[in-house]
Structures are given as C-alpha cells and as structure tokens.
N, C-alpha and C positions, 0 to 999 in steps of 0.2 A: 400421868393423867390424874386428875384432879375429878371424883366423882361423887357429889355430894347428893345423899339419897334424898327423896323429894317425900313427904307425909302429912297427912293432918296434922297442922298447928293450930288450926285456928277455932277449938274451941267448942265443935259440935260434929256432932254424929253424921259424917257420911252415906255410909253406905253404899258408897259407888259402886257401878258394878263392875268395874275395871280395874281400878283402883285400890278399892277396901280389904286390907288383909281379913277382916272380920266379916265379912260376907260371902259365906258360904256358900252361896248358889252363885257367887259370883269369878271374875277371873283371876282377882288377887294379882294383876302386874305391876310391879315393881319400878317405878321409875326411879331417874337420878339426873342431877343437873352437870353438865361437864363445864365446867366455869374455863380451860384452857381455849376450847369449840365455841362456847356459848349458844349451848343446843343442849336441850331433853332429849337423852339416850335410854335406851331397853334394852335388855338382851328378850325374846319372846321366844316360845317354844308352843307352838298349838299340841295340844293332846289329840286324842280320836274323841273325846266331848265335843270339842270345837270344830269339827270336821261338817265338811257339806257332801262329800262324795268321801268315800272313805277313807282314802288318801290325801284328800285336800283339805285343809283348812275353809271353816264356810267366810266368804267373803264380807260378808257383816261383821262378823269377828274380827278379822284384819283389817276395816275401817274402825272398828270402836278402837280397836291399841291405838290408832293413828289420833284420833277426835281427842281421847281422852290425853294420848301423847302432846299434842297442841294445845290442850288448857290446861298443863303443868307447864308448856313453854311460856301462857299469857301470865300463870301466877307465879313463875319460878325468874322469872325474865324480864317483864312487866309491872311485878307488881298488882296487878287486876285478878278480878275475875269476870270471866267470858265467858255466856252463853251462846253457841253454835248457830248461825243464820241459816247461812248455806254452805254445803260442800258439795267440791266435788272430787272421784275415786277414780284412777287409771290404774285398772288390773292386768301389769304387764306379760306379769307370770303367776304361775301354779304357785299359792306357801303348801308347802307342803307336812304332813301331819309326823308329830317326831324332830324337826328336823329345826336346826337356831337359826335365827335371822336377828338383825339389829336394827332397831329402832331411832330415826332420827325426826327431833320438831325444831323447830322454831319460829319467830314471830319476822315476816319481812317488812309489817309496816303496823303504826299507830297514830292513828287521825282522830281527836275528838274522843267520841264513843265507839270509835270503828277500831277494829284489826284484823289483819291478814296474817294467819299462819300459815306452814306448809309441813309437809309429813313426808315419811319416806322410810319402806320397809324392805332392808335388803337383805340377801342372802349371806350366807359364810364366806362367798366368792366374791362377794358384793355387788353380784348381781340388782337392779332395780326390780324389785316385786310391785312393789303396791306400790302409789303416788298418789300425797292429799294434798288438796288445796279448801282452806276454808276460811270464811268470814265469820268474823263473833264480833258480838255488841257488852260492852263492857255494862258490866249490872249496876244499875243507882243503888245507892243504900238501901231506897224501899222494895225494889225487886228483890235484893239478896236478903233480905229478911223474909220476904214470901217464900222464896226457896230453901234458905235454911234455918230459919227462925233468928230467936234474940242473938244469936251467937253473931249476926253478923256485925253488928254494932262492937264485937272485941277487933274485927277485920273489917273495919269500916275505911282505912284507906286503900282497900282494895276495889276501890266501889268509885271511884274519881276519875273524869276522862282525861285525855293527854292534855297535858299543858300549853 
C-alpha cells in the first residue's frame, strides 16, 4: 500500500479546523493519498471532546472528517480547490467515542467548475457508518485569493475548471 501523507504545500497559513496540525482548538486529522485506490484514506478515532451523547461521537464531527476528507480528494486527485455547495449525510450507525474507524473520499465526477465527491466512514469491521455525498465549485483565482490571500497566486493552477 502506497500512502502518501496529504499537507499544506501551498504557501499560506491554513488553519483548518480539521486539518491543521497547528490549530489547537482544532481536530488535527491526518490525511493521506493511497495512489494504489486512488482515494483519500484516514484512520479517525473520536475522543469524548468530539462526543454528542457521551458515547457517540457528535454527528457534525463525523461529517466535517468526511467534507474536509473530500477536499483533499478534489486537491490530492484533481488538482483543484473546491469549495462545498451542497451535501448531503446518511448516519447509518453510531461512531462511536474511543473506537477507529477508516476514512474513505473520492471524487466521482468533474464538469467545468462542478465536482461530485463521495465520503465514507467505516468501522474496524467495515461496517458503513456515516455516508457523504457532496457538490464543490472549483474556486477562480479571485475567489481563492479572497479566501486565502496572496498565496493563492503560488497555487493558482489549482484555481482552473476541467478541461
């Protein structure tokens, strides 16, 4: 298995809240690209922080792994970066607090400025937990400079719709 970690390259200060090992109030998840799959994998583990009942994991939390899983699949995959339109969550089962699950993204389609990713949070067993489906709009040059300033002109071919 061939797993190549996924991080800021390009140039400017994050902060993500899912993402960023340097964000402290944040969840600090570790992505990685499996180039054999061709899918954004995780390993995730909720704490009792991330908990909604105290045993579970709060459901917000387990779509953000999933959101933020799918736009390291558009940038890791793609090439782009994608801001989130619409999603939508199918909470099949409990995550549970403590316990690993695996994280799978990737992207099923790229039209224009459109993509369709999909998400998928499963258990040790590999049971299906959580299931994403979401639409992102690929960011122009000028949007990704509103969101992350000058730096995005270092990562400005990630700013181009499909071909």
């Amino acid at each position: 298995m061939s797993r190549k970690p996924l991080t800021n390259t390009f140039a400017f200060d994050s902060r993500c809240f899912v993402c960023d090992p340097e964000n402290e109030g944040g969840l600090r998840q570790r992505f990685f690209l499996d180039d054999e799959i061709g899918r954004v994998v995780a390993e995730f583990i909720p704490s009792a922080d991330h908990s909604g009942a105290p045993n579970y994991a709060h459901g917000g939390v387990s779509m953000a792994i999933l959101d933020d899983a799918m736009a390291w699949a558009i940038i890791a995959i793609k090439d782009r970066f994608g801001l989130t339109r619409k999603a939508e969550v199918e909470f099949l089962r409990p995550v549970l607090v403590g316990r690993g699950y695996e994280v799978q993204a990737w992207v099923e389609s790229f039209e224009g400025r459109s993509l369709v990713a999909r998400a998928e949070l499963r258990s040790s067993k590999g049971k299906l937990c959580v299931a994403a489906k979401a639409s992102y709009t690929v960011l122009t040059l000028e949007e990704a400079e509103q969101a992350i300033g000058a730096g995005a002109r270092t990562a400005a071919s990630y700013t181009r719709a499909a071909q």
